[in-house]
C-alpha positions in Angstrom: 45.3 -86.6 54.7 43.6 -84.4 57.3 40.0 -83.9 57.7 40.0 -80.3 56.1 42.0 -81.5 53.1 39.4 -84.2 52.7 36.3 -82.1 52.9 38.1 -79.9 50.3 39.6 -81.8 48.0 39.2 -81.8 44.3 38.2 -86.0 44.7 35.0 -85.4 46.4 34.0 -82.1 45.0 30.8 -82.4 43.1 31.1 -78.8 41.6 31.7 -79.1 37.6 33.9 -76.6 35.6 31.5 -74.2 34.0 28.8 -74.9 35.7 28.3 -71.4 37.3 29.2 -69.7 34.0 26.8 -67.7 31.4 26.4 -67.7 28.0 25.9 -64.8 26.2 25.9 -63.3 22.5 28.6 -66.9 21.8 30.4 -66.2 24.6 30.7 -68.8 27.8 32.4 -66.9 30.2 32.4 -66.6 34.6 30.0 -63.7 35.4 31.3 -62.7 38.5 35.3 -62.9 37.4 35.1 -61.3 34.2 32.4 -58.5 35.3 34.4 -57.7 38.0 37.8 -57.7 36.5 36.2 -55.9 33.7 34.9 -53.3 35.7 37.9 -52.6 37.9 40.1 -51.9 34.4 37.8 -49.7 32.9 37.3 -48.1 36.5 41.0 -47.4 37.4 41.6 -46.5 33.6 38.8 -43.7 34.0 39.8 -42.4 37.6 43.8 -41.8 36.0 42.5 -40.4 32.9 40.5 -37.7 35.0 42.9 -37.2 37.8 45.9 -36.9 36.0 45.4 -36.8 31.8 49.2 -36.1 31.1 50.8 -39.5 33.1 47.3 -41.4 31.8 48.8 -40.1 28.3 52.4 -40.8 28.5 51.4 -44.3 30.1 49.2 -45.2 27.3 51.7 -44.2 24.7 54.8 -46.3 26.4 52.0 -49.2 26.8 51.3 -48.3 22.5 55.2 -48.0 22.1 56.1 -51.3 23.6 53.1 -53.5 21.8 54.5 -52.2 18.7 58.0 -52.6 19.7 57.6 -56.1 20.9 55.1 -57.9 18.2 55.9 -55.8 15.2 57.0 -59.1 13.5 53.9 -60.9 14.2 51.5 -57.9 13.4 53.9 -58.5 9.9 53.6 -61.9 9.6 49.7 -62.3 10.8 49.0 -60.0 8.2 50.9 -61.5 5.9 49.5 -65.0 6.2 46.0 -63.7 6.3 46.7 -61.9 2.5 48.0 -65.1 1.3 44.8 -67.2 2.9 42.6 -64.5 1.3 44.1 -64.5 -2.3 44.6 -69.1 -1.6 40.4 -68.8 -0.6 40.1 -66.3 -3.8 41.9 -68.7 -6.4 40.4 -72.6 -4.6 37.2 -73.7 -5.6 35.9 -71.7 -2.7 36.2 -69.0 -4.2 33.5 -69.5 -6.3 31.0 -69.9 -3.4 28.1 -67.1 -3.6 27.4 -65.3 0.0 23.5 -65.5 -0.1 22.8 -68.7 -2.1 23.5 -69.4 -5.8 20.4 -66.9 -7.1 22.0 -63.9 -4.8 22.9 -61.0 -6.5 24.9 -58.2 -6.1 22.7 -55.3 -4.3 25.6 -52.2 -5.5 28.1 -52.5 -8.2 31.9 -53.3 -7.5 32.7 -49.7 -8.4 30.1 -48.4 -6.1 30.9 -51.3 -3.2 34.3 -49.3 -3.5 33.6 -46.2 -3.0 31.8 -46.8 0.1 34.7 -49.0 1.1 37.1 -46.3 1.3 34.8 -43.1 1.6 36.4 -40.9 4.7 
């Protein structure tokens, strides 16, 4: 091995995976890579939407087109499973677990946690 590869390889590195990375709000993510990659998306997105709105919108709705074309069966069957988890959770003992403690009560009533549900 020559003298560059030794001073560079991954044996006598004392950098550790991570180490430079920041935790916020539960996230551990690389600052610098995802703020900049971030920010270059969101930046060319904006610049094609102002310079040219029609191809931004006709590119967005072949990029929606082709999601839905291409995982239609797993937006069906991720659904799907989370239903049955839901109504499985619902009818195990877990389901019996109070959110709050077991002296919590409800603040509204079903009928009125409803209606706020699926108020437009």
């Amino acid at each position: 091995m020559d003298n560059a590869a030794k001073k560079y390889s991954i044996d006598t590195t004392d950098y550790q995976v991570g180490q430079d990375n920041v935790q916020k709000w539960g996230f551990d993510i690389h600052n610098p890579v995802f703020g900049i990659s971030a920010g270059l998306v969101i930046l060319c997105l904006l610049s094609l939407l102002i310079v040219d709105p029609a191809t931004a919108r006709d590119a967005l709705n072949g990029l929606r087109n082709s999601i839905i074309a291409d995982f239609d069966l797993f937006f069906m069957w991720s659904t799907n499973f989370f239903i049955v988890f839901a109504i499985a959770l619902l009818l195990s003992p877990l389901g019996k677990i109070r959110i709050g403690g077991k002296e919590a009560r409800a603040e509204h009533s079903t009928l009125s946690w409803l209606s706020m549900l699926f108020r437009g």
